[in-house]
C-alpha positions as CSV (number, residue, x, y, z in Angstrom):
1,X,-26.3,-17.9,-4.7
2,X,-23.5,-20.4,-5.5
3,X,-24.5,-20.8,-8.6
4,X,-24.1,-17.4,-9.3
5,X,-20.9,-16.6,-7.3
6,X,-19.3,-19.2,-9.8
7,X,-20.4,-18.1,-13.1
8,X,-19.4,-14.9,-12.2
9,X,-15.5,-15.9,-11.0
10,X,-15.7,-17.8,-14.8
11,X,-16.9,-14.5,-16.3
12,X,-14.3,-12.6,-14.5
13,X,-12.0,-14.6,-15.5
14,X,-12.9,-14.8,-19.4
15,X,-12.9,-11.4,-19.4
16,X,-9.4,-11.4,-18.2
17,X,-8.2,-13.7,-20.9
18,X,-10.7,-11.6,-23.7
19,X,-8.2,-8.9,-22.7
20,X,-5.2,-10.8,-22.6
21,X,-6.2,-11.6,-26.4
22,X,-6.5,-7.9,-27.2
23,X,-3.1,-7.0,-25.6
24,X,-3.8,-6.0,-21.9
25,X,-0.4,-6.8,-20.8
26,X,-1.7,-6.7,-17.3
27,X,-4.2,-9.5,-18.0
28,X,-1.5,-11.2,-20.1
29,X,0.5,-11.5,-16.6
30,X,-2.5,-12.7,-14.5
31,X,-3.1,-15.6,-17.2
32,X,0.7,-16.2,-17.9
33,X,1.3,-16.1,-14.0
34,X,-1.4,-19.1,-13.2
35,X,-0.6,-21.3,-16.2
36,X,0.5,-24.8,-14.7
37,X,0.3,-23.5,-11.1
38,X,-0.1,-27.0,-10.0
39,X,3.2,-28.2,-11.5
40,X,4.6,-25.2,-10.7
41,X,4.0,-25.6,-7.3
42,X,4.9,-29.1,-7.2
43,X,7.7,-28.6,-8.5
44,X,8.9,-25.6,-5.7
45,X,8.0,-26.7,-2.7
46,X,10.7,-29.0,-0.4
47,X,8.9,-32.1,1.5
48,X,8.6,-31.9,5.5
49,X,8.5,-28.2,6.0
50,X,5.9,-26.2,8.1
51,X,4.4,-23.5,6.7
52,X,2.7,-20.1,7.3
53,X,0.4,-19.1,3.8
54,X,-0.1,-14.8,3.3
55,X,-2.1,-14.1,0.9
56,X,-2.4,-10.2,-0.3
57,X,-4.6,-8.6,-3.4
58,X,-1.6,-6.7,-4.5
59,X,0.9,-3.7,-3.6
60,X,-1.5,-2.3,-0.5
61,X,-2.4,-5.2,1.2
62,X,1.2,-6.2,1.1
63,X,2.3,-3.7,3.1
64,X,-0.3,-4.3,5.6
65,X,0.5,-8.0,5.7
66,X,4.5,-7.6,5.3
67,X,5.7,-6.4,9.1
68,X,3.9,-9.8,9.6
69,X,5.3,-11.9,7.6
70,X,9.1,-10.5,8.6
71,X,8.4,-10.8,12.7
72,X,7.0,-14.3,11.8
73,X,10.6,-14.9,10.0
74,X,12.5,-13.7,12.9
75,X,10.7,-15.6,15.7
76,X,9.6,-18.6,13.4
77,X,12.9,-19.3,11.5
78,X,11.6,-22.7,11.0
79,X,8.6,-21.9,9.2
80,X,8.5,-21.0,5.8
81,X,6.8,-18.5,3.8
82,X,4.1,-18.6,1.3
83,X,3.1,-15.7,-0.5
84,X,0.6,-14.9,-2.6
85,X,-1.0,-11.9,-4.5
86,X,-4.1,-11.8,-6.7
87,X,-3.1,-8.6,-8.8
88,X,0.0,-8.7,-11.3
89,X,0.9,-5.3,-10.0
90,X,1.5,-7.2,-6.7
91,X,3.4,-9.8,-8.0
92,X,5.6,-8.9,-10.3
93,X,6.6,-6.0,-8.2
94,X,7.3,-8.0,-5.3
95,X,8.0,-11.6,-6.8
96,X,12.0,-11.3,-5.7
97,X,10.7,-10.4,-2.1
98,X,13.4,-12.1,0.1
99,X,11.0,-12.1,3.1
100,X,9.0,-14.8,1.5
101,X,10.4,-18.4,0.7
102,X,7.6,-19.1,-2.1
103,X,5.9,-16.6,-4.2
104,X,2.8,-17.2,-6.2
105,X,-0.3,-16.2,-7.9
106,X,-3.2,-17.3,-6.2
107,X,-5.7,-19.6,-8.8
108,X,-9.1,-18.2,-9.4
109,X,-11.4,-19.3,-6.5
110,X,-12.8,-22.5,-7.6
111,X,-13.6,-25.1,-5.6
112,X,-11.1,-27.4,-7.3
113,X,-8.5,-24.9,-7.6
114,X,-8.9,-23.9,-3.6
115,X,-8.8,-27.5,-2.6
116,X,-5.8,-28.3,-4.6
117,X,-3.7,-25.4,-3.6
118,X,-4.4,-25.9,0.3
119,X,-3.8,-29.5,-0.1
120,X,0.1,-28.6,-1.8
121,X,1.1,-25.9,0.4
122,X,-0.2,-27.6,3.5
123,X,-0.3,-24.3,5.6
124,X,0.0,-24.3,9.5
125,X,-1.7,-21.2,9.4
126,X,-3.1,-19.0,6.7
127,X,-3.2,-14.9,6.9
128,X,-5.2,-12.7,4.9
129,X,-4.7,-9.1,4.2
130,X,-7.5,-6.1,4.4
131,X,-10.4,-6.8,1.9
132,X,-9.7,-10.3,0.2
133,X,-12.4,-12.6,0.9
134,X,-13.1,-15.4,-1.0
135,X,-15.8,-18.1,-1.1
136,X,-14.1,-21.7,-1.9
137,X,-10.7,-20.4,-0.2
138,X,-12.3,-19.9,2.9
139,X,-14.4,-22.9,3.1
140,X,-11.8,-25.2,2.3
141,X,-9.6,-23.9,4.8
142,X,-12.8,-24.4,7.5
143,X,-13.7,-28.1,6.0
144,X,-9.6,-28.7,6.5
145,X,-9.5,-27.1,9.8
146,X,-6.9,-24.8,9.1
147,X,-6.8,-21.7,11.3
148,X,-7.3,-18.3,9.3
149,X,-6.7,-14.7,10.3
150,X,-7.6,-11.1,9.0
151,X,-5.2,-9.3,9.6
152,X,-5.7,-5.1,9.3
153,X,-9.0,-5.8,8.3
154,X,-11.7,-2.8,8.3
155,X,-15.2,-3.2,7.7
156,X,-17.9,-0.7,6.8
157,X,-21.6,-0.3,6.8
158,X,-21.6,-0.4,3.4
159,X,-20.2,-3.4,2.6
160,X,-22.2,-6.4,1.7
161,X,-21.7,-8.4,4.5
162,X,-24.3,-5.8,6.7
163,X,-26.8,-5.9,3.7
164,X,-29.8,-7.8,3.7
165,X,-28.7,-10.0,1.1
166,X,-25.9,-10.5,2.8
167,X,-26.1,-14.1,4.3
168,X,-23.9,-15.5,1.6
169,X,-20.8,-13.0,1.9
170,X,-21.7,-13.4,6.2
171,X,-21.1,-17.2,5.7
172,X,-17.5,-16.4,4.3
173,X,-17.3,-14.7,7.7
174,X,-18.1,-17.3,9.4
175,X,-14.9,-19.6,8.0
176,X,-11.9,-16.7,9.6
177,X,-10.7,-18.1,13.2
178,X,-9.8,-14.1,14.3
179,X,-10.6,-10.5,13.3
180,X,-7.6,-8.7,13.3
181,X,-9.4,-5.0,12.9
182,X,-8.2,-1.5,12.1
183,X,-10.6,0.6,14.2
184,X,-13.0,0.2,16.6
185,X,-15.9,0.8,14.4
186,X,-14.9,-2.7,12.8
187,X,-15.3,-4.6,15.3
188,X,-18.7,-2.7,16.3
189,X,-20.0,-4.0,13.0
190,X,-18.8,-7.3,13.6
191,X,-19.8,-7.9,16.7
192,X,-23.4,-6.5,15.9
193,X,-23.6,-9.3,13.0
194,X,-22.8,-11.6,15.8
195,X,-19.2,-11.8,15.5
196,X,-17.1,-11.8,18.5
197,X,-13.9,-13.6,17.1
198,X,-12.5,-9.9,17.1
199,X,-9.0,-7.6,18.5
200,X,-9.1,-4.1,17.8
201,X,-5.2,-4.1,16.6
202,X,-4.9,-1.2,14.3
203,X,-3.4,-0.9,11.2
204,X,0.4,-2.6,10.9
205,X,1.4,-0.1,7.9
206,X,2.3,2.3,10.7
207,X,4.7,-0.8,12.0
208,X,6.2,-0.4,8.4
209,X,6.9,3.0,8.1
210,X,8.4,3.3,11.3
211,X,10.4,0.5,10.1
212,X,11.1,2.0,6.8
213,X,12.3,5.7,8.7
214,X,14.7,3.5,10.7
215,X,16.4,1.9,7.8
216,X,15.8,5.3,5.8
217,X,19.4,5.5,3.6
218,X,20.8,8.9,2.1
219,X,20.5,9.7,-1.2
220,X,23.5,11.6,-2.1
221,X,22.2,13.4,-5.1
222,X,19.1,14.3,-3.1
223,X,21.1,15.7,-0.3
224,X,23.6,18.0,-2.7
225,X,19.8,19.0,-4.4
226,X,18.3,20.0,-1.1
227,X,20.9,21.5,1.0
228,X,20.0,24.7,2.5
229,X,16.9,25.1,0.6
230,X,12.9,24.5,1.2
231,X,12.5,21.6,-0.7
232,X,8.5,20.2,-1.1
233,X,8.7,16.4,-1.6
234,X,5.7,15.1,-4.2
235,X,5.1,11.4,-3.7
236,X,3.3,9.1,-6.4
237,X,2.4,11.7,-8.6
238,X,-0.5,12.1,-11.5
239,X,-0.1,14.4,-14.1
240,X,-3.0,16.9,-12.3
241,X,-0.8,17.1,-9.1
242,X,2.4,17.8,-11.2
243,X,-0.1,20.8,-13.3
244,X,-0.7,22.4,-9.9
245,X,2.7,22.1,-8.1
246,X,4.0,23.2,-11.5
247,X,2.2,26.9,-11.3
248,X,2.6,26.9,-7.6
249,X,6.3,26.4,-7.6
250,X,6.5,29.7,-10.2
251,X,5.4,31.6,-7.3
252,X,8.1,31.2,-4.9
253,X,10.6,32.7,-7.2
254,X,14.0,30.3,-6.5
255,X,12.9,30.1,-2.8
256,X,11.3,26.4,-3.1
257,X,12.3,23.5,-4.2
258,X,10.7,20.0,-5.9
259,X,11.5,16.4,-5.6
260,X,8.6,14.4,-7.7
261,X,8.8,11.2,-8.2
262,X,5.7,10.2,-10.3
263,X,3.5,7.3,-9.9
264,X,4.4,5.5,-13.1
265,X,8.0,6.1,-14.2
266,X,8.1,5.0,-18.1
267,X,9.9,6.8,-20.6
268,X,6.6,8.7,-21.8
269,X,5.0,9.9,-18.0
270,X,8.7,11.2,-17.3
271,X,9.0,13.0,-20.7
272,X,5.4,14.4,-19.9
273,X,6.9,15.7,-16.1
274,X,9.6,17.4,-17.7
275,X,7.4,19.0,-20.2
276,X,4.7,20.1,-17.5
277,X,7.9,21.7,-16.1
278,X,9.8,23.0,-18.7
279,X,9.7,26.4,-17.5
280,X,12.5,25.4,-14.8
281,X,15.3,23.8,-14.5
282,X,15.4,20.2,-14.4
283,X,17.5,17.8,-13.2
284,X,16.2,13.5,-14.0
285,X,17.8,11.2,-11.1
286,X,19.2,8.9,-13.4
287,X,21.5,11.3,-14.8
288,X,21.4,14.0,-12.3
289,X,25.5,14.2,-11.7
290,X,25.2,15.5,-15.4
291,X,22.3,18.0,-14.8
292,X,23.8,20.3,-12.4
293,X,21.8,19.3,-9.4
294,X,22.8,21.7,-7.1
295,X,21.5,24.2,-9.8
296,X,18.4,22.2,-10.5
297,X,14.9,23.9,-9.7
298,X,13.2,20.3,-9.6
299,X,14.7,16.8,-9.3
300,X,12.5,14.1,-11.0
301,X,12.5,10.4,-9.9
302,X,12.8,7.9,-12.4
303,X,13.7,5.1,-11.1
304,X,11.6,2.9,-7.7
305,X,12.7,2.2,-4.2
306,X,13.5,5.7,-3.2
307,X,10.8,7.6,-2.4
308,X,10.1,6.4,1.3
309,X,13.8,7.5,2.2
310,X,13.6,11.2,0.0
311,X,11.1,12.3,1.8
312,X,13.9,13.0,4.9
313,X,14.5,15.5,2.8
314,X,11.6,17.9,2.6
315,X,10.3,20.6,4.3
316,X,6.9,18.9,3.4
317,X,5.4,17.1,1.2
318,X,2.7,16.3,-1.3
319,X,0.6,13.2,-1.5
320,X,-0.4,12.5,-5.2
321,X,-3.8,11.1,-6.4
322,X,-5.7,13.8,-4.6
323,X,-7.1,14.7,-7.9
324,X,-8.2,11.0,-9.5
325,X,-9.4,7.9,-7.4
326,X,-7.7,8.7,-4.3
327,X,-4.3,9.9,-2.8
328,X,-1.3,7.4,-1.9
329,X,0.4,6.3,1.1
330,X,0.1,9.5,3.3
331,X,2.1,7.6,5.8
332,X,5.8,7.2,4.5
333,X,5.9,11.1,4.6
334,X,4.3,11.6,8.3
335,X,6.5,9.2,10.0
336,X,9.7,12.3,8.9
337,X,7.8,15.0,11.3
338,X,6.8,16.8,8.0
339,X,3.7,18.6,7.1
340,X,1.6,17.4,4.7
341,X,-0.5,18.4,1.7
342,X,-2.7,16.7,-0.8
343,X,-5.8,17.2,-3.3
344,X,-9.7,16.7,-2.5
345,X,-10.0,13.0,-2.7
346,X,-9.0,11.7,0.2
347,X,-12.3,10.5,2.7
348,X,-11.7,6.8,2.6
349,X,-8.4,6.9,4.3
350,X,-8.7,7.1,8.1
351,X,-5.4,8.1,8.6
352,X,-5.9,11.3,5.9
353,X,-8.6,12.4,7.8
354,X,-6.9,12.1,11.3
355,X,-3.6,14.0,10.3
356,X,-6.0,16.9,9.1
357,X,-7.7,16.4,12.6
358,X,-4.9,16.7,14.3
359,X,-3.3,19.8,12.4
360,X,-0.3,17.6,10.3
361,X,-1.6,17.8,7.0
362,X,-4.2,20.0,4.8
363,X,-6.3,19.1,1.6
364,X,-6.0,21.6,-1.0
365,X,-8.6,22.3,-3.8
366,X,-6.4,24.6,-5.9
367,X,-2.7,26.6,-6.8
368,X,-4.3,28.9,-4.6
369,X,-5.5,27.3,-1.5
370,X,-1.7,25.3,-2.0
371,X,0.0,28.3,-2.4
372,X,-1.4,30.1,0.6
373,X,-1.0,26.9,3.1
374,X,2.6,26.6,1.8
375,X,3.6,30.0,2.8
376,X,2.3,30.2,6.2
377,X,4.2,26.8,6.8
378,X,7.4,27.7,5.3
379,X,7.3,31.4,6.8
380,X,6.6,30.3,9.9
381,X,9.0,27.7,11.2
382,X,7.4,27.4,14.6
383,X,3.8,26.2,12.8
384,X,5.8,24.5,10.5
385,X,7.5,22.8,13.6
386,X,4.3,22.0,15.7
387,X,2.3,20.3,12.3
388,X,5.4,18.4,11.8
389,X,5.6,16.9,15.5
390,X,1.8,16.5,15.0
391,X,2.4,14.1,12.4
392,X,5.5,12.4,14.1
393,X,3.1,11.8,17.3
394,X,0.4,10.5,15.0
395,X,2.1,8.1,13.7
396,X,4.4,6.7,16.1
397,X,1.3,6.4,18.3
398,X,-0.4,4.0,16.3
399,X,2.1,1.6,15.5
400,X,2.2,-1.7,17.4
401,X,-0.7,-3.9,16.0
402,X,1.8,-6.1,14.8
403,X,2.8,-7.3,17.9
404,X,-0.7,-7.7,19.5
405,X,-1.4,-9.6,16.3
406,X,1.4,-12.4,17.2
407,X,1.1,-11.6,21.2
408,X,-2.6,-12.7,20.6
409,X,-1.3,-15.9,18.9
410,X,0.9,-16.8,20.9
411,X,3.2,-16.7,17.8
């Protein structure tokens, strides 16, 4: 089975440079990131400090592993951070992160390559994010003795860990010191394929947004946009979300209004926003004090970093990706004691399914199902207040698992 694992991490990663060839510019960042990683790293890294190692896949997993990483900081100021992603989207979004002291791709998982980067950054302890499991990584840190920890991990019976084939992916299992798991259904699995090494500890994301609310700044242009209006923010947007807010929007004649920000901000998705609302008024962030905001019908985001703070301003809001693999971060909205809305794809996130359960957020199929559910909740300011509290309770409620992570280390 080794045999095979290998050839196909050396197929993976010819593919990756195939494409790199052929102008992928992501795969031109995953080759370009790990070229000389060795010197690179060699050439970083001071002598005589002690180390923590996080490792995420990209954007997601960094999230989960980030409220970490910063109480770690604070109570650790002696330790330093390393920080690694496996996805270009991860790093070079997040390669200026100032909560991390070192920031690096992580080499294809050799053996060679594992052993080498273990042996330079010399990690104390080692963290990994969610989903990433890797074979060499994890068995050099065992043969090294090196204490490592899952940390928001969640596990289904789907995965190949439970199959019968399975014994290879368990034996990677069999390397991590703690299970650090989402849900109790996690650790069932777990502990049924004879793990025990396991703390229900939830999911730290909810540590994040309740961060993120608290340090929530106001957006000036935003708050001149939305005053004394219904305003529906729409998060991380595709271009089917923006088709059906766009003919829903028509409907409420002046008495609603839109913040998008879209989920890719280039020159060509925002021209293609602007078209799929060219029927309104539009006002583009970047040069909104020349639009007439306050006039403005809908306020499109072009620029990152904003929209965990603009959704303060909404009535409620709109998850995108409902309508394509899967809708965003359904979080950064509930924590504001908003009601939420989204498209049909949305089973594999827990929390999507519980603020449905719990009567703070509703899946739509269509501009008709969307526009009814909009108008009971913005003609009804009582329903509108009890959904929002719903999802206020929801999340607040299940943040904390950062804490029981370090209480449970002693850390």
């Amino acid at each position: 089975m080794i045999f095979i694992y290998n050839l196909v991490i050396q197929l993976y990663v010819f593919g990756i440079r195939l494409s790199a060839v052929f102008g992928n510019e992501k795969a031109k960042f995953w080759i370009e990131g790990r070229r000389n990683w060795r010197d690179a790293i060699r050439k970083s890294l001071k002598p005589g400090e002690k180390r923590f190692w996080f490792h995420c896949s990209s954007l997601g997993e960094f999230e989960q592993g980030r409220p970490v990483m910063e109480m770690l900081k604070t109570r650790h100021p002696e330790f330093k951070i390393v920080l690694t992603f496996f996805s270009p989207s991860g790093y070079e979004v997040r390669k200026n992160y100032s909560g991390a002291d070192y920031i690096f791709y992580m080499p294809s998982d050799t053996k060679a390559n594992a052993s080498d980067f273990i042996s330079l950054i010399s990690p104390e302890k080692v963290f990994f994010t969610k989903y990433e499991y890797w074979h060499h990584y994890f068995h050099q840190l065992k043969q090294k003795e090196i204490p490592l920890y899952m940390v928001s991990a969640i596990f289904r019976p789907t995965d190949r860990f439970f199959k019968w084939y399975g014994r290879f992916f368990r034996d990677m299992l069999k390397c991590v010191t703690h299970f650090f798991v989402q849900e109790k259904k996690s650790q069932v699995l777990l502990n049924e394929a004879g793990f025990t090494n396991t703390t229900v500890a939830g999911d730290t994301r909810f540590d994040r947004v309740v961060e993120l609310s608290k340090q929530s700044k106001e957006i000036p242009i935003a708050k001149t946009f939305s005053s004394g209006k219904n305003v529906l923010v729409a998060g991380s947007t595709w271009a089917a979300d923006e088709k059906i807010l766009a003919e829903v929007l028509q409907s409420f004649q002046g008495n609603l209004k839109l913040i998008i920000a879209p989920h890719e901000i280039n020159d060509g998705r925002i021209n293609e926003v602007q078209q799929t609302f060219q029927n309104y008024k539009v006002a583009r962030f970047s040069t909104a004090e020349n639009d007439g905001t306050d006039l403005a019908d809908v306020l499109v985001i072009d620029n990152i970093g904003l929209l965990s703070s603009l959704y303060r301003y909404g009535a409620c809001a709109w998850i995108g990706g409902g309508f394509g693999k899967g809708i965003h971060n359904t979080l950064e909205a509930a924590v504001y004691g908003i009601p939420l809305f989204f498209g049909t794809n949305y089973q594999k996130f827990n929390e999507a399914r519980e603020l449905i359960e719990c009567g703070a957020a509703w899946t739509v199929p269509d501009k008709r199902s969307l526009k009814n559910h909009l108008e009971n909740i913005l003609g009804n300011e009582a329903a509108r207040k009890r959904a929002g509290e719903a999802a206020f309770h929801y999340v607040h409620s299940h943040s904390g698992a950062t804490g029981v992570i370090l209480n449970q280390l002693s850390l």
